[in-house]
C-alpha beads as a LAMMPS data file, in Angstrom:
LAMMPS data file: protein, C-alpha beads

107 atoms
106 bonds

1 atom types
1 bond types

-500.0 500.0 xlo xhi
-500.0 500.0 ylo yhi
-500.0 500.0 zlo zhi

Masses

1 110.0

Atoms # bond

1 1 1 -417.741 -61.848 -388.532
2 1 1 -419.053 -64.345 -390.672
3 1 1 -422.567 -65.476 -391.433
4 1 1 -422.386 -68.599 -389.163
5 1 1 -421.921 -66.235 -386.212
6 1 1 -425.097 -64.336 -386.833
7 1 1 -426.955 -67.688 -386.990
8 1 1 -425.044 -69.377 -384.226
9 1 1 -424.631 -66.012 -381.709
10 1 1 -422.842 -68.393 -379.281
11 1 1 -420.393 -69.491 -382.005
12 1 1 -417.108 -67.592 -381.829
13 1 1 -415.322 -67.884 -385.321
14 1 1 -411.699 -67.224 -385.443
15 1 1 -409.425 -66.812 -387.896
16 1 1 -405.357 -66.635 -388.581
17 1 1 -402.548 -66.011 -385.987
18 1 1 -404.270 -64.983 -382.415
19 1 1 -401.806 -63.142 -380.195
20 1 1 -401.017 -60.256 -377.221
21 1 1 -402.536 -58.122 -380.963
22 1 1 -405.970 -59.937 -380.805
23 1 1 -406.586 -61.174 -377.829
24 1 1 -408.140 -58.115 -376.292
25 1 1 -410.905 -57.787 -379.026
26 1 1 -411.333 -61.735 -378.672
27 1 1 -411.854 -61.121 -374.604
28 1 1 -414.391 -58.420 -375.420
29 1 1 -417.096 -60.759 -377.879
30 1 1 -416.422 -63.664 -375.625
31 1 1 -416.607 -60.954 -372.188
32 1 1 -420.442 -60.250 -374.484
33 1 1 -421.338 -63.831 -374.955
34 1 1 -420.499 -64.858 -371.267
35 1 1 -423.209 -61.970 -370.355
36 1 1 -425.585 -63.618 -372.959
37 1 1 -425.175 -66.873 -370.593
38 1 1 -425.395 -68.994 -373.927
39 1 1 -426.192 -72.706 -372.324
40 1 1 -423.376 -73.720 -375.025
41 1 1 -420.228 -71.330 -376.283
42 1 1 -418.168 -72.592 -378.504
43 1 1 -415.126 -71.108 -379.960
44 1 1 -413.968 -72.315 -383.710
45 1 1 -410.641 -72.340 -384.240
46 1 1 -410.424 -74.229 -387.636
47 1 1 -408.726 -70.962 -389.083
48 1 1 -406.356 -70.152 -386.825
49 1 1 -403.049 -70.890 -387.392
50 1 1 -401.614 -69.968 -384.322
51 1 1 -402.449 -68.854 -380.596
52 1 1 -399.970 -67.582 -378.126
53 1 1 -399.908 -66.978 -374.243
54 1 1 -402.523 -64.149 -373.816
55 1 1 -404.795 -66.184 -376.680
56 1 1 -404.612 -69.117 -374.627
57 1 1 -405.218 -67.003 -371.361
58 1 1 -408.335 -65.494 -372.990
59 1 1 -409.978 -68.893 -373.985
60 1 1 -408.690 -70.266 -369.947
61 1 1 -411.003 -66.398 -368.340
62 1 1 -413.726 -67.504 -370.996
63 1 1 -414.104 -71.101 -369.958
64 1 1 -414.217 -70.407 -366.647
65 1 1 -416.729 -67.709 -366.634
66 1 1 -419.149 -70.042 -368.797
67 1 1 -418.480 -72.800 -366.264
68 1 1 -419.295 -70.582 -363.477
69 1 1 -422.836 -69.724 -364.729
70 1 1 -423.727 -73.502 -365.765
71 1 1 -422.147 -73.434 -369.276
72 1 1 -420.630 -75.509 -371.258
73 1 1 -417.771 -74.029 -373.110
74 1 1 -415.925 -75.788 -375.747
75 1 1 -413.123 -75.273 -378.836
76 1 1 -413.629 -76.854 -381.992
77 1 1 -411.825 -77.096 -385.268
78 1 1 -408.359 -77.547 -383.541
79 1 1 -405.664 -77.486 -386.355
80 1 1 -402.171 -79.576 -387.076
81 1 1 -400.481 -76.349 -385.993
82 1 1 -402.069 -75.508 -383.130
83 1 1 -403.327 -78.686 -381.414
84 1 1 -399.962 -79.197 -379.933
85 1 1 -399.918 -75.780 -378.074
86 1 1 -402.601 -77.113 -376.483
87 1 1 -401.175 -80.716 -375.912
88 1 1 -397.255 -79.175 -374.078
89 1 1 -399.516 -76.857 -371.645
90 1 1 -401.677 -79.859 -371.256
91 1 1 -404.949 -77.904 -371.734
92 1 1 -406.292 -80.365 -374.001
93 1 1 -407.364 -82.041 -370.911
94 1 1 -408.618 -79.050 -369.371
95 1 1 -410.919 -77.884 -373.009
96 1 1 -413.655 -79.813 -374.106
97 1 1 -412.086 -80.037 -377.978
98 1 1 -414.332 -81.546 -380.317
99 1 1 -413.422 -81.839 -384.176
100 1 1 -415.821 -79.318 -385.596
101 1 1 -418.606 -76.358 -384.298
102 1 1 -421.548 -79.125 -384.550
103 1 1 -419.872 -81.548 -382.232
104 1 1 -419.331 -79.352 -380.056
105 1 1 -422.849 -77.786 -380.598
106 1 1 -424.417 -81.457 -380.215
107 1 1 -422.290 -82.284 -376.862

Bonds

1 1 1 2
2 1 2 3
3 1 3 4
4 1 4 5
5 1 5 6
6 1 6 7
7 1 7 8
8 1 8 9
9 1 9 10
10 1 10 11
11 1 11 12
12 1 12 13
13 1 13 14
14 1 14 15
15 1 15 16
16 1 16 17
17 1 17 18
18 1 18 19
19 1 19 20
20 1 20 21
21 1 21 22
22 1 22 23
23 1 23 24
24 1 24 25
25 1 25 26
26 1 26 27
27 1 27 28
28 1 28 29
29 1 29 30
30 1 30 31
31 1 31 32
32 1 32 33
33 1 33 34
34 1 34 35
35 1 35 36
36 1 36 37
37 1 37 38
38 1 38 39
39 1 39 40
40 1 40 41
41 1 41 42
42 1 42 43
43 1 43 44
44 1 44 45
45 1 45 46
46 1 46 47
47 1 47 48
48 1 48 49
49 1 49 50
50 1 50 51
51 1 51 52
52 1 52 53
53 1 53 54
54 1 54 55
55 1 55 56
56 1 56 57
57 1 57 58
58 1 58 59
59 1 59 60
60 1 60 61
61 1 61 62
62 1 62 63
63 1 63 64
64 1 64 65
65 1 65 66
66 1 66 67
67 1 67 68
68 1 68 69
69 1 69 70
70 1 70 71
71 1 71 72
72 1 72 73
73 1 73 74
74 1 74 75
75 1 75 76
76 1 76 77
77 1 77 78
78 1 78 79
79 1 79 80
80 1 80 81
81 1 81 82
82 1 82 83
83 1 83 84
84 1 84 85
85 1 85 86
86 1 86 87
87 1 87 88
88 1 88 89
89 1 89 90
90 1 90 91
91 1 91 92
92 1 92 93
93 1 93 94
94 1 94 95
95 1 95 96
96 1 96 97
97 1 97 98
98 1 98 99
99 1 99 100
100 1 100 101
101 1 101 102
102 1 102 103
103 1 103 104
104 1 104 105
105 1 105 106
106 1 106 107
């Protein structure tokens, strides 16, 4: 964890290649933030380099639990690399993507 996250406890940094690997720890601190019912969660993805399947699944569970309880859930920091995976499964239209953590903070 970095310092950010202990002054922003509903900001979710990530960092480097997120996969079937990382994706279970990733559920659990967003699984912890969702029971925090954080008016705003936002997940940073401005170091991550790439996201797979089950990455992509976990951010999908997260979204909708925020949603569900009157949250607004958003990704920010979206790089070159992984923007596209997003774009072919057409989720950025499904994400609120914003192009960094106080955007998405602000929005």
């Amino acid at each position: 964890m970095t310092a950010s996250s202990t002054e922003r406890p509903n900001v979710l940094p990530l960092e480097g290649e997120i996969d079937l690997h990382v994706s279970p720890s990733i559920a659990a601190s967003l699984s912890a933030m969702v029971q925090q019912r954080s008016k705003h969660v936002v997940v940073d993805l401005s170091r991550v380099s790439y996201i797979d399947s089950s990455g992509l699944a976990v951010l999908i569970e997260a979204m909708q639990n925020v949603v569900g309880y009157g949250g607004k859930f958003a990704l920010a920091g979206l790089q070159d690399g992984v923007r596209p995976i997003f774009e072919i499964a057409r989720l950025d239209q499904v994400f609120r993507i914003f192009d960094d953590v106080d955007a998405a903070l602000a929005a």
